[in-house]
N, C-alpha and C positions, 0 to 999 in steps of 0.2 A: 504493500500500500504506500501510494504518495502521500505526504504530508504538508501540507502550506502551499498548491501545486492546484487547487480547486481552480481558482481562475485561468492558470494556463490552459487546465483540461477542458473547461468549459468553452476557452475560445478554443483551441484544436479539434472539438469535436464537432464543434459548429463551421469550420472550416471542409471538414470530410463529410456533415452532413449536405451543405451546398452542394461538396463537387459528386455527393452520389441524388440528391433530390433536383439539381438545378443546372448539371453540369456546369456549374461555375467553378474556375479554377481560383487557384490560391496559394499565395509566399508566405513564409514567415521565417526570420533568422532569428532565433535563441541566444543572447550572451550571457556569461558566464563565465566566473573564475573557475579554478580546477576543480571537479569533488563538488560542484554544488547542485549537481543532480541534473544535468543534460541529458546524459546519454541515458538516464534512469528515466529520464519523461517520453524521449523519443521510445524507449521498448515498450513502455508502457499503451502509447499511440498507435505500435504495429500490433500492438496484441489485441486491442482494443477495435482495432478496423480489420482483423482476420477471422475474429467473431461475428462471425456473420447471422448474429441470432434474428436479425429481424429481415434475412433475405437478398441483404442490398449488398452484392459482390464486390471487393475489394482486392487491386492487385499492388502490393505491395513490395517499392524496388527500396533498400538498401546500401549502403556506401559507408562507411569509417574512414577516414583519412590517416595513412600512417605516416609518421613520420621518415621513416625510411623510404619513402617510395617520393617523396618530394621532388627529388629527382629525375623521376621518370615520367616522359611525357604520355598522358591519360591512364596511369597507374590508376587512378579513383574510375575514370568513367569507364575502362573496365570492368572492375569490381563491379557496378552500380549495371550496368547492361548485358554482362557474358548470361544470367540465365534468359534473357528475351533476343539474344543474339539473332536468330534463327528467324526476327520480322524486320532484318536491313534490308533485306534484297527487294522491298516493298514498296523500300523508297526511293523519290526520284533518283534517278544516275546518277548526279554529282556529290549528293546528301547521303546515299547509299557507298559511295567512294571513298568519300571522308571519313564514316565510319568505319569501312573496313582497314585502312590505311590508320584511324585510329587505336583500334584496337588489333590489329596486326592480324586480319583476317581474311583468305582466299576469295575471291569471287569472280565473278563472270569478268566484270569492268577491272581488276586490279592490274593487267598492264595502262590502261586511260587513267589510272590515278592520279601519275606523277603532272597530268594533264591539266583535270579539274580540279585536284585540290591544292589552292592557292592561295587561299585566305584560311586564316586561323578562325573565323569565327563561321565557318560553313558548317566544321562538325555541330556546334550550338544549333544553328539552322537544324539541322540533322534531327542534332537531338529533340529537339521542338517538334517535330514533325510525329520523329516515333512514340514519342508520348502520349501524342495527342491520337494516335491509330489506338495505341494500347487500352485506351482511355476509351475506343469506340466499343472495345465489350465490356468495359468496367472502369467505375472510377479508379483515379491510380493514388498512391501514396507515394511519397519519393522522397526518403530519409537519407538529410547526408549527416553525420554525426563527423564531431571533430575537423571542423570543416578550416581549421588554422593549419591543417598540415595536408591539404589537397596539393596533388601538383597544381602549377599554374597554367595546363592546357586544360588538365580538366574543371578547375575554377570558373575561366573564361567559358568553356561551355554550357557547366551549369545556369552562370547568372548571364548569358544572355539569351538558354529558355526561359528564366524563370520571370524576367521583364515582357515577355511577350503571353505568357500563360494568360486565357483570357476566360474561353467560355467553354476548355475542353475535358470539365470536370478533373482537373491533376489536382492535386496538392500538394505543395515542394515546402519542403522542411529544413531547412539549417542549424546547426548546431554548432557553436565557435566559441572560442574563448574573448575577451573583449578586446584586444588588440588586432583582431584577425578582422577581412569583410568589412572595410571600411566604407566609406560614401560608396554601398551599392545600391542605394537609392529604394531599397528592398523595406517592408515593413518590419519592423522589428521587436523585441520582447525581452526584457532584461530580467533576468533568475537572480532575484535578490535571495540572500542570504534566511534563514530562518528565524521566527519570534520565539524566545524561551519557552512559550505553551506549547509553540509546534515543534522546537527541537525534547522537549522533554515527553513528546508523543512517541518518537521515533526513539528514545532508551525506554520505554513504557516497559518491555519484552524482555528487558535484562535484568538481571539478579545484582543490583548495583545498590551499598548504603548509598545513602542522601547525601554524604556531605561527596561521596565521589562524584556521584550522580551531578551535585550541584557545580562543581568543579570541570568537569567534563564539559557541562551548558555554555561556562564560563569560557575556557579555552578554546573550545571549539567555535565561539561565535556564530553558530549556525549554520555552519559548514556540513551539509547533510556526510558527505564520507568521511570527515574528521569526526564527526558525532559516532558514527557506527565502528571507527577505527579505534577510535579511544574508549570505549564504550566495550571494545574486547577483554580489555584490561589485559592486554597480552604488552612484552616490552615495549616501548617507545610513548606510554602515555605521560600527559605533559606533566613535569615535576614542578611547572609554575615559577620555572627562572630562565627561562626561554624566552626572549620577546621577538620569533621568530614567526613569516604570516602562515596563518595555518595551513596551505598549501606545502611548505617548505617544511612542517613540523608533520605532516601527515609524513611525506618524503621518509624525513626520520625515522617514524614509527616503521615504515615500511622498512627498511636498509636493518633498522633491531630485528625485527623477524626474518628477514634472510638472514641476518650475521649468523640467526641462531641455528639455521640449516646446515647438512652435511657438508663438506667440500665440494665433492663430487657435483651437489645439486646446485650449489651456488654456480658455480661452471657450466651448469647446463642454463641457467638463466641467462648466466651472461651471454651465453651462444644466442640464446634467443632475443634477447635484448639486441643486441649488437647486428640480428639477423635482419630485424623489427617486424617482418612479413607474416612470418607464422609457418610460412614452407616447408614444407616436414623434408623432400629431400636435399635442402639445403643446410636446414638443421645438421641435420642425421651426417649427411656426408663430413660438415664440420665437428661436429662430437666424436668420430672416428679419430679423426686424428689428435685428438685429447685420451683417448680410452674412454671416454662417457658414451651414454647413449638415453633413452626414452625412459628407460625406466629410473634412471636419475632424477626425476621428474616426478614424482609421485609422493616425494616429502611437500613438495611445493602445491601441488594439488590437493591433499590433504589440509594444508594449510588456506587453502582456498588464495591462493595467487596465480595459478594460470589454471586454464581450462584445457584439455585437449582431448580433441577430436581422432579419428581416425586418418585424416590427411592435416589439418593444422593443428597447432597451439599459440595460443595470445596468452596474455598476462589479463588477468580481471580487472584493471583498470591502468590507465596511461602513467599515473603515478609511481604506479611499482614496475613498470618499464625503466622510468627516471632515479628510480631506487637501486636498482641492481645494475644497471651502466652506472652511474657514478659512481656508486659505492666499489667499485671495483679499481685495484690501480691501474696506471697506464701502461704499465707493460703486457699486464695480462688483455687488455681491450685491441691491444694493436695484433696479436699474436692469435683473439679469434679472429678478428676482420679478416688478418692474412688467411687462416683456414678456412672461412668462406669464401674469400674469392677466389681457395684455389678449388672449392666444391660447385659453385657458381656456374648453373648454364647457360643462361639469362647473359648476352655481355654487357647490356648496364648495369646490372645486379653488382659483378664483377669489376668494373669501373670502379663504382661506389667505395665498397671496399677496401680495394689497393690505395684508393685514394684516401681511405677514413686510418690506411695502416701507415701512409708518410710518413718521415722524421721529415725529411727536410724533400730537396727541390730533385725530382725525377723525372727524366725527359719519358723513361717508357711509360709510367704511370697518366703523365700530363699526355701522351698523344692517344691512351688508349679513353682519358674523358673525352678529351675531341672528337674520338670516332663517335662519343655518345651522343655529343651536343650535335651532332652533325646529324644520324637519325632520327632525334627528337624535332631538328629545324626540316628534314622531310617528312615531318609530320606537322607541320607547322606548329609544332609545342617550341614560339619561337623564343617564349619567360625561361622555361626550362634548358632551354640549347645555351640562351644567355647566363645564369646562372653556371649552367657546365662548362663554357668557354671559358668564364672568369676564375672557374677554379682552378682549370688549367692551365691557364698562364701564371697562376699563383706555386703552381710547381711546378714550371720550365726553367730550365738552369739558362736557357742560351736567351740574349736580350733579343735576337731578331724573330725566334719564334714566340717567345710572350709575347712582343709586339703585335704581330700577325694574331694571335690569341685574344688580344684586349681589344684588338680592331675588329676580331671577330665576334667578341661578347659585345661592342657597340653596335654592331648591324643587327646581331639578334637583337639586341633591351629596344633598341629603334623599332624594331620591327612590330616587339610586342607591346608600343602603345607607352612607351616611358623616355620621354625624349631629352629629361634633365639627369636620368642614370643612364643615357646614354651619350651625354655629353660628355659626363664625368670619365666616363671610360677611354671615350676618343683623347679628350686631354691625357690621361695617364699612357698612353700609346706614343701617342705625337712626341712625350717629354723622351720616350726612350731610344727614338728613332733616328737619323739625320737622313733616312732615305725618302729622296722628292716624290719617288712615285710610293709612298707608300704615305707620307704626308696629304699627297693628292686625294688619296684615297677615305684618308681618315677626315680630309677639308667637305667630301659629301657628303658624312653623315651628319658632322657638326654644323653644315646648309643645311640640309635635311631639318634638323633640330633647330635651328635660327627660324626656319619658316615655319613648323609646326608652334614655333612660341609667339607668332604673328607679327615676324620683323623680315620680310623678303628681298628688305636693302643689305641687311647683315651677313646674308644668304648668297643674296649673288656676290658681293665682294670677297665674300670666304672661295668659294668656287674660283672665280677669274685670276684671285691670289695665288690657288696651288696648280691651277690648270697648266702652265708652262712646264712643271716637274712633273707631271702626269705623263705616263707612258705612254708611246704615241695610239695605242688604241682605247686609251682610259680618255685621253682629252677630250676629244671630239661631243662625249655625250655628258662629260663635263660642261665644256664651253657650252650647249645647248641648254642644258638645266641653268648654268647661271644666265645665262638671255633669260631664258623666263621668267626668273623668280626676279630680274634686273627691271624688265618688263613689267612685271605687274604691279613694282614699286615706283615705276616709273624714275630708275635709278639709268638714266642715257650715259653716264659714263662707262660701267660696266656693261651696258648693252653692248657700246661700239667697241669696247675691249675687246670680249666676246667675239663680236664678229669679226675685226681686224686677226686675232689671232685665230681661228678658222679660214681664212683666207689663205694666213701664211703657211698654215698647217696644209693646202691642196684639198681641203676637206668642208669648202664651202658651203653655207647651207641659205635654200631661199627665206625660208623662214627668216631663218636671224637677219639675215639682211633687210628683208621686210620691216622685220622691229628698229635694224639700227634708224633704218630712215626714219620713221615716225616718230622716236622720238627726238629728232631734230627736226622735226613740223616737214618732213618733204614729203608729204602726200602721196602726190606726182607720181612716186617710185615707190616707196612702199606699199602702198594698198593693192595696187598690180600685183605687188609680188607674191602676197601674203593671198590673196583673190584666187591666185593660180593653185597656191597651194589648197585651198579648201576644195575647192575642184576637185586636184587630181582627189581627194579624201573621200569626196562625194562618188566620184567615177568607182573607187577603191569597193567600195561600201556597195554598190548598184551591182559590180561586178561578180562580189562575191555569193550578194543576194539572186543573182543568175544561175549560179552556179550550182546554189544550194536550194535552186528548187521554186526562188521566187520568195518563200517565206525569209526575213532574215535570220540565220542560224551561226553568227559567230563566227562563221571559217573564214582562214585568210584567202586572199587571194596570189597566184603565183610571181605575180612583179615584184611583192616586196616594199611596196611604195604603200606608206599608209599603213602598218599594221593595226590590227585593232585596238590593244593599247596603246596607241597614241592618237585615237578618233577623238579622245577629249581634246588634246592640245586643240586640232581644229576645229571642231566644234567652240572651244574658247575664240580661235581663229576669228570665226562666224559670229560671235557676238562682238568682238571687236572692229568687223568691218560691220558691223547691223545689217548683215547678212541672215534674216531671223529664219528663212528656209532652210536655208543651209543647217543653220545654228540646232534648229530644233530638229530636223532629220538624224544629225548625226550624233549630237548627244543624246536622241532616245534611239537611237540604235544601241551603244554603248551601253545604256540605261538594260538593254534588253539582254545584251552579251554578259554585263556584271547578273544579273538577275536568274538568268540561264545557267553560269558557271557557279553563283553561290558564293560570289566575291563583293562579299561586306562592307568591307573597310573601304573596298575603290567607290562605294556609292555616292557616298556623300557630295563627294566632290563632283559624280557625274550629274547628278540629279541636281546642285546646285547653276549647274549652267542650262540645265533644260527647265530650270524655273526661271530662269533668265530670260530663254528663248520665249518662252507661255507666257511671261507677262509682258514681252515686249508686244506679240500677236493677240493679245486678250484674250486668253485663257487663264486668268488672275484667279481662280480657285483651283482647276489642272496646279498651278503654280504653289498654291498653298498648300495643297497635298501634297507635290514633290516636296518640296521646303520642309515643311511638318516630318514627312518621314528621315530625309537628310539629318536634321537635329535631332532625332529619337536615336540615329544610328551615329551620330557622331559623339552622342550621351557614351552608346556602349564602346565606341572604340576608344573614350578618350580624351580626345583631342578638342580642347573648347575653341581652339582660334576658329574650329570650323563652324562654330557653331555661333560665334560673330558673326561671318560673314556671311553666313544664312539669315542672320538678322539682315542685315541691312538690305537682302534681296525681300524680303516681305515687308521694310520699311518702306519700299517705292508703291507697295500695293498699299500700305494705309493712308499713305502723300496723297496719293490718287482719291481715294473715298474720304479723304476730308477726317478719319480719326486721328484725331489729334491724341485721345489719349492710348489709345495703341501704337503711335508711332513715338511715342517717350516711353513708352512699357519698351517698345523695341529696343530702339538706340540706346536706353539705358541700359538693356539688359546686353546687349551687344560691347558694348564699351569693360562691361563686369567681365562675359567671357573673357574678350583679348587682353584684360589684366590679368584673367589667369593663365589663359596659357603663357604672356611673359612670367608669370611667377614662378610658373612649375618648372623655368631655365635655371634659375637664377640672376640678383639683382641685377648686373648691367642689362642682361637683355631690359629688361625692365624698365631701367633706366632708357634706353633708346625707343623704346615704344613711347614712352609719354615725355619724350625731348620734344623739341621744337620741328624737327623731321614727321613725327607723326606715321600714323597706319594709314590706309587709304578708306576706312571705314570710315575713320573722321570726316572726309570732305564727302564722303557716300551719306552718310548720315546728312550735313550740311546739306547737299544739294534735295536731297530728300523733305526737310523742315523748310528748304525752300519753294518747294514743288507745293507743299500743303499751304501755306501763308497765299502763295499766290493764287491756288485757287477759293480762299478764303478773302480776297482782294486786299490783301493785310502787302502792299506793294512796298512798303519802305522796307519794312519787315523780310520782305522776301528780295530785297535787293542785296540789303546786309549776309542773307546769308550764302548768296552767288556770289559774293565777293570774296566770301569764306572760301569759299570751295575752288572758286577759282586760282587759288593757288597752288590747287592741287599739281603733282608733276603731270600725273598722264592725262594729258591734254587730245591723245591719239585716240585713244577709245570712244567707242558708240556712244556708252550711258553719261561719257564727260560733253560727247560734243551735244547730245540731247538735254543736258545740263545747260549747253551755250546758249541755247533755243532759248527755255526759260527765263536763260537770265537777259537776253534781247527784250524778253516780253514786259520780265517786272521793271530794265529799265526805263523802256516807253513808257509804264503805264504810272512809274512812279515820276516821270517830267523828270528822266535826266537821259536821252537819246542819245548823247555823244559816248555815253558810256556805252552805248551797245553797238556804235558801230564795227572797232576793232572786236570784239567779241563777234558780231557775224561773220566777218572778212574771214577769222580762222576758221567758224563753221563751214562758208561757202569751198574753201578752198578743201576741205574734207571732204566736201559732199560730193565735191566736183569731181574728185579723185577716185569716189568710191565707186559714184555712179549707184547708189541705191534709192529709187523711185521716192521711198518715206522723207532720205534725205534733203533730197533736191527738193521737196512739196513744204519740207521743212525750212530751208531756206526762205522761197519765195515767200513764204509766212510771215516768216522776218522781214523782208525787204516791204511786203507791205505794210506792216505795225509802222516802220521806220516813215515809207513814202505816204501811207494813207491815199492810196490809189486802189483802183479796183483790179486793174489787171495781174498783177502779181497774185492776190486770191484768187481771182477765177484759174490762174494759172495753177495754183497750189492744192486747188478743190480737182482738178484733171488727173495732176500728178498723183495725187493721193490715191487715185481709182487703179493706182499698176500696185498698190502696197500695203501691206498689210500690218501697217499697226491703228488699228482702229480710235484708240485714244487721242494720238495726233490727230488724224482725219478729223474727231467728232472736234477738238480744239480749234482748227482751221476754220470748221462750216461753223461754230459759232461766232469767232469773228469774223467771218467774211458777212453771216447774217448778220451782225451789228453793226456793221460798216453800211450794207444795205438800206436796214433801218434807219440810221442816223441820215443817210443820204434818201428818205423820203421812197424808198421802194420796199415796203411793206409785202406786199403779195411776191416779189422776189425771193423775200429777208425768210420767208415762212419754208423753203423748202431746206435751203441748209440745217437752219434752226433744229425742224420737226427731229432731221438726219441725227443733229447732234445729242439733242434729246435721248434719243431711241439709244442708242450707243452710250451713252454716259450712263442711264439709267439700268443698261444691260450689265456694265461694267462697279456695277454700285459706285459710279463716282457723285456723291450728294451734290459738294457745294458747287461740281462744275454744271450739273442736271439742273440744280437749281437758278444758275444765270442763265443757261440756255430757255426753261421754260417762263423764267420772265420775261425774256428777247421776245418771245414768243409771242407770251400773252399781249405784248405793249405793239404788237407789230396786228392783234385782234385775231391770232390762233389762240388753238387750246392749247393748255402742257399740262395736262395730266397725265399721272403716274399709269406707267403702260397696268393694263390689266392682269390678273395672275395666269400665268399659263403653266403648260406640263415642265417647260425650260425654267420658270420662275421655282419650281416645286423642287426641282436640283439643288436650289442654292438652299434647302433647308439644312442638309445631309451633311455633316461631318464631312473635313476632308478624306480620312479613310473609307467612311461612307462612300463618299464617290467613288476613289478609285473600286472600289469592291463594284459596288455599283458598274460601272462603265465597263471590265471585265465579265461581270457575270452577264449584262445584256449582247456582248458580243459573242459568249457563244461558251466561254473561256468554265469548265467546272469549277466547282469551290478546292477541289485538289491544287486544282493548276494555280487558278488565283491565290493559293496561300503560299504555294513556292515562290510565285512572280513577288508577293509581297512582303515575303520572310514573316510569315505567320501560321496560324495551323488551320485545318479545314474547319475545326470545331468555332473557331472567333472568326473568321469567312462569313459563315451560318449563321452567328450570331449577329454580324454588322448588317448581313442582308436583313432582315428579321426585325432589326430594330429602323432599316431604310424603309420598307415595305408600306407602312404608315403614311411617311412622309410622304410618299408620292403615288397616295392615292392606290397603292393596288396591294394583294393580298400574298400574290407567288412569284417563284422564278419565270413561269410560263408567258407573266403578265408583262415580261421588260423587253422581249422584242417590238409586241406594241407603243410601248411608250417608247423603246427607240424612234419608229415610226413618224411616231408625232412630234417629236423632236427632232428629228432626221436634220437639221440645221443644227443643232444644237451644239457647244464646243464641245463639251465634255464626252459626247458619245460617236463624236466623229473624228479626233484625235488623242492619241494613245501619248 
């Protein structure tokens, strides 16, 4: 019986009654110091839910984290899956490959493994999935106990099913000590300590006088196994001159009862101790070579310290693990390690080991971790690879292999999502090195880590710095990554570095060269270049989608030009020349290739530019659902800068609708991310984010609060803050020169025109360059705000009809209608107006619907609010909503849609279900029809 644990049981029961009466799913992470009854409430839970006295079936998975298996990449999610092993091959092909490759299992796909499994967090995907199957014949329980000594592949898997667990009846359980499982965002439960009535419940049963009784309560402070250990009245009870925490004096009491065991069994503990696993022929093989064996074991079992089974033995609790390894000297602890790793079949196991029996610095010990860290990072256990890199540079005698060692523990901790312990490592490399090409090497990951802290100036100058001592086939994609990262801070000296040395390298690139010009304002040459390139990307992309049948499917195509991971660069390409066809073709191609393969971590960043594309084309909810999912998954990977600059892509959509206060919930909360990711570098980066250089979100934000004032007709207001912003560097990009627009507008409107003529001069000269139909309609817009003539709008209203950004257009036909009106042509003024109308109110833009339908009303049309229709019924739905929505009416099952969405079928089910309502219909069958009726509509006619 539990004692002082009522309220735990009563929420955990209520959790497992949900996920079997309601199939709702459900987390909970359990803290706790050692001994105070974790792992006694989880057994309590599995026993409680296998009782199946009232009918309602329960399948229940299990997990214990050992410490010895730390090391080993999904050593837990093994444990936790080998007895359901047998429903992988069920799932999709990529999610089905990751788990075999994670758990080291044959299958139909495992030579395509080393193919699709790419990202670390697909097995999670994975795992999510088979849960949520298992779950289709029974609720599931999923108990991870001890959950501070999980490897770090299998952590990562866990919690990023257990953030997506929605409506597929699971219940996922943790159990950690309070240091462990920090910010997972996860609901949580703190196991306080016991009250005197309830610990003196739990010695109720023993034959103890009062005053021990009362001394026991005393010392043990409520410590449920310090209560039952002291309570034995066997040696190590507290003699009350110990001011030692009770964790550390349980220890004690433990280490007195082994002292008092035979030799022989003491020796057998320590095997197992030191074994940690439980393994019986790892044991056994290592007690050979001592003269012990299993039945050494039996003083200890009697004493109730280990259990054993007929294939393992464990210790009855992690404490007296911690009892009999220290309590033992170091001679005798290094002398088992060696006998296990030389009984070891397992060669991580063995690793470990040789590695736990070190004196000092061994090269074959350090290159046999390497091999570990090396199969752990082909399993993308990239925490765990890093961790084993770092140890083995820690004993390599020779300075140029540590080096290679610490550069290879920086690539992995980079890899797995820690970009300030992997800076630390690249510095401790760099100090031991003096070789250029291996400096070069280690100058990418610490870009790398400069950009993820959201400093991209820091970034490319690191790069362009080592690029010269870069081997000559290392440069090249050196010099490339610093262009870009030079680029998108708008840092033109390292650009033209960059590209000048590419030049002289014979290894020219159009790209960069397209960048160096632009950012020296040459139009002319740049956009051409850069134009070409998105092209060949697009041909790249059509070519392949030939190939494979017509549908898009990921395959490259045979030129070589354009591989698929670099579709984003052009697709960035694409929103930088406000190419938005282009732009949105090829990032949701990419979108569909990451989604397809089950590569997590590349999403963010892809779906960040196809919400760029969406909102430049008005698909401004498409956009919020990219955006929305982008920052859920940039939560799990990590990485806040990224989750800034998904702010300021949904801060143009609330500029647009006139919320003011979502667009300071945004930009504030944007400004917080990108001080954290500089914090998680350390202070200098820090320091250069909030210097006078600034991020580029700043003048994104500015141009944004500019966008909103002005169409709040707040003109001084929104002058001020184009002026801000216009000191931004990149002056080349689309969303800067549609910034110039604006701020042409709010100068006219605020009576100071001379301010915006050089501000159009450099729009015209971009647009002219670009040659994109929005642009030039965008111009002529300007040129008439400036001349107050008619021809330049009529001109502007023409051009608009070749382009597709709706918002501009609906801008243009209101002031071309106001210009009308003022100028006495009323029945003219009514047709743009009605247009602009229709469009601003499609687009929920308020305050700018709202000047268009007064134009209106005063020119003696109507402007009333368009009527509700099936397209209006859309906008009620959640952005997951939609996308779920917009897949299931296309044809797409709730299977498929929960892979495309990294979710499971059962929360699929449950968004349609709760969509069904809102628009009006009861089933799946009912959404081809409302496609129908919407058959115009954005959302259900672009993906």
């Amino acid at each position: 019986m539990l004692y002082g644990r009522e309220q735990e049981q009563a929420h955990l029961t209520g959790m497992l009654k949900d996920a079997r009466d309601r199939r709702r799913s459900s987390v909970l992470l359990l803290r706790g110091e050692a001994g105070i009854g974790k792992s006694a409430l989880l057994g309590w839970f599995a026993e409680s839910a296998e009782a199946v006295g009232d009918g309602a079936a329960t399948r229940v998975l299990r997990l214990a984290g050992v410490e010895a298996e730390a090391s080993m990449a999904f050593a837990g999610l093994n444990q936790l899956l080998w007895p359901v092993r047998d429903r992988i091959d069920a799932l999709p092909a990529p999610q089905a490959a990751a788990l075999r490759a994670a758990l080291r299992l044959p299958g139909p796909a495992e030579g395509d493994a080393a193919d699709v499994v790419q990202d670390r967090f697909t097995t999670g995907l994975a795992l999510l999935t088979l849960l949520a199957d298992l779950a289709d014949d029974a609720a599931v329980l999923c108990l991870v106990d001890d959950a501070q000594w999980l490897d770090t592949a299998t952590a990562e898997a866990l919690l990023f099913a257990a953030r997506r667990l929605a409506a597929e009846g699971v219940v996922m359980v943790f159990a950690t000590r309070d240091a462990a499982l920090t910010a997972t965002g996860l609901p949580e439960a703190q196991l306080n300590r016991l009250e005197d009535c309830q610990a003196r419940w739990v010695l109720a049963g023993l034959d103890l006088p009062q005053p021990m009784r009362d001394r026991i309560v005393r010392e043990a402070a409520g410590n449920p196994l310090a209560l039952l250990e002291f309570g034995a009245g066997r040696p190590g009870t507290p003699d009350g001159s110990t001011p030692l925490p009770v964790p550390d004096r349980v220890v004690a009491g433990f280490q007195s009862r082994i002292g008092a065991l035979p030799e022989s069994t003491r020796l057998m503990l320590l095997i197992l101790a030191a074994e940690g696993r439980g393994h019986m022929p790892s044991l056994l093989g290592a007690a050979r070579a001592f003269g012990v064996g299993l039945a050494d074991l039996e003083e200890a079992e009697r004493a109730r310290l280990v259990a054993v089974t007929g294939t393992t033995a464990a210790f009855r609790h992690p404490l007296i693990r911690a009892a009999s390894y220290q309590g033992a000297v170091a001679a005798r602890r290094i002398a088992v390690h060696e006998a296990l790793a030389a009984a070891a079949e397992d060669p991580d196991c063995r690793a470990r080991h040789r590695a736990s029996s070190a004196l000092s610095a061994d090269e074959d010990v350090a290159a046999e971790l390497q091999r570990a860290a090396e199969r752990a990072q082909d399993r993308t256990g990239h925490g765990v690879a890093a961790a084993l890199f770092r140890q083995a540079a820690e004993l390599t005698p020779g300075r140029h292999a540590r080096t290679e060692r610490l550069a290879a523990a920086a690539r992995a901790t980079l890899q797995a999502g820690q970009p300030a312990e992997a800076d630390e490592l690249a510095v401790r490399a760099a100090e031991l090195t003096t070789d250029p090409a291996e400096h070069a090497r280690l100058g990418l990951v610490r870009a790398a880590v400069e950009f993820e802290r959201g400093d991209p100036r820091a970034a490319a100058r690191t790069l362009v710095e080592h690029a010269a001592g870069a081997a000559s086939a290392d440069a090249p994609g050196l010099l490339r990554t610093a262009a870009a990262y030079a680029w998108t801070a708008g840092e033109a000296p390292a650009v033209l570095r960059a590209a000048e040395l590419l030049r002289a390298s014979g290894r020219d690139d159009e790209t960069v060269q397209g960048m160096a010009h632009l950012v020296v304002g040459d139009y002319a040459h740049g956009l051409p270049l850069l134009a070409g390139q998105v092209a060949k990307a697009r041909k790249a992309l059509r070519s392949s989608s030939a190939l494979s049948g017509g549908a898009w499917s990921g395959g490259e195509v045979s030129s070589g030009v354009w591989p698929a991971g670099d579709r984003i660069l052009a697709a960035r390409v694409g929103l930088v020349l406000g190419d938005d066809e282009a732009a949105l073709e090829l990032a949701s191609a990419e979108a569909v290739r990451c989604r397809a393969q089950g590569l997590v971590a590349a999403l963010p960043d892809v779906l960040q530019a196809q919400a760029q594309a969406q909102i430049a084309v008005g698909l401004h909810q498409d956009a919020e659902a990219a955006a929305a999912e982008a920052i859920a998954l940039a939560c799990d990977t990590g990485f806040a800068w990224r989750q800034g600059q998904l702010g300021t892509v949904l801060a143009r959509i609330a500029a647009i609708e006139g919320d003011e206060n979502r667009l300071q919930e945004l930009t504030a909360a944007t400004g917080t991310a990108c001080a954290a990711g500089a914090a998680s570098g350390g202070t200098s980066t820090g320091a250069r984010v909030s210097g006078a250089e600034g991020p580029s979100w700043r003048w994104d934000a500015a141009s944004a609060r500019g966008l909103l004032d002005l169409g709040h007709g707040r003109y001084d207001e929104a002058l001020r803050r184009f002026d801000e912003a216009g000191q931004r560097p990149q002056w080349y990009t689309a969303s800067a020169m549609l910034s110039s627009a604006d701020h042409v507008e709010a100068a006219v409107r605020a009576g100071h025109p001379e301010e915006a003529r050089p501000v159009l001069e450099r729009l015209r000269k971009w647009a002219q360059a670009g040659r994109q139909p929005w642009a030039l309609a965008v111009v002529l817009r300007c040129e008439a705000l400036l001349s107050d003539e008619e021809e330049p709008y009529a001109a502007a209203v023409r051009q608009h009809e070749q382009a597709m950004r709706p918002f501009e257009r609906a801008r243009t036909e209101l002031l071309y209608g106001e210009w009308l009106r003022r100028a006495r042509r009323r029945s003219d003024a009514r047709v743009p107006l009605r247009s602009a109308v229709e469009v601003f109110e499609r687009l929920r833009a308020a305050p700018w619907a709202e000047r268009a339908r007064a134009e209106l009303r005063a020119t003696g049309g109507t402007g009333t609010a368009a009527e509700a229709t099936a397209s209006s019924m859309l906008d009620r739905l959640t952005p997951q909503e939609r996308q779920v929505v917009r897949l299931a009416s296309e044809g797409s099952s709730s299977r498929e849609i929960a892979a495309h969405l990294f979710l499971s079928p059962r929360t699929v089910e449950y968004h349609l279900y709760k969509a069904y309502p809102k628009l009006g219909i009861s089933s799946r069958r009912e959404l081809p029809r409302l496609r129908a009726t919407v058959a115009g509509d954005d959302l259900l006619r672009t993906r």
